[in-house]
VEXDREN-2710 file (C-alpha; in Angstrom, 1 decimal):
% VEXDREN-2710
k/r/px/py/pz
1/UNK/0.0/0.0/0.0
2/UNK/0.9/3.4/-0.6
3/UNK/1.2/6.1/2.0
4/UNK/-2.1/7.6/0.2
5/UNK/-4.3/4.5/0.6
6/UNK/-2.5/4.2/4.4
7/UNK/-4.2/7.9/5.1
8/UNK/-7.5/7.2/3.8
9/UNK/-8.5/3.5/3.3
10/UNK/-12.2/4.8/2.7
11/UNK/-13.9/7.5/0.4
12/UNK/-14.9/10.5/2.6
13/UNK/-17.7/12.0/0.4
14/UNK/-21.4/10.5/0.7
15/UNK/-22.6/10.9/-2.4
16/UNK/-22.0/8.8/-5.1
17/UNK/-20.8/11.2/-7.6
18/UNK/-18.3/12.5/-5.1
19/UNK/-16.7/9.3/-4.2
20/UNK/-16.4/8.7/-7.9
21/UNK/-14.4/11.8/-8.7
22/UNK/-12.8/11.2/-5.0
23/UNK/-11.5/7.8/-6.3
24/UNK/-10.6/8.7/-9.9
25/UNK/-8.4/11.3/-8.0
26/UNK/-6.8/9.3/-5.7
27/UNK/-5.9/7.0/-8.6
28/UNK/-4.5/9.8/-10.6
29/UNK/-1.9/10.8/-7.6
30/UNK/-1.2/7.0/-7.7
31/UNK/-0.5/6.3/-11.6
32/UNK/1.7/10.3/-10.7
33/UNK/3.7/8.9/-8.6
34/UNK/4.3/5.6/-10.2
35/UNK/5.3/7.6/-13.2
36/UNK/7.9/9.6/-11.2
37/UNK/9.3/6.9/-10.5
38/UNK/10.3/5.1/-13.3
39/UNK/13.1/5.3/-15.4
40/UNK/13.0/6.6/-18.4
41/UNK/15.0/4.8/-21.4
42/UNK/16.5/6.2/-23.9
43/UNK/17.0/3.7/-27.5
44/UNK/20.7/4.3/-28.1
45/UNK/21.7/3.9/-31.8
END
């Protein structure tokens, strides 16, 4: 697990529409910092 899934194992918001947006952004910050944290390659010649 990720610090940000250890801070909030649950959505917040009650409404459905909220935890969706809630979720999508909590999955963004996740695919973010995955992405940081990858090499990036470089094709030599």
């Amino acid at each position: 697990k990720s610090y940000l899934f250890n801070k909030a194992d649950s959505l917040t918001l009650r409404d459905y529409d909220g935890q969706v947006a809630e979720a999508m952004a909590m999955v963004r910050a996740l695919n973010r910092m995955t992405k940081a944290g990858m090499p990036e390659s470089v094709r030599i010649a």
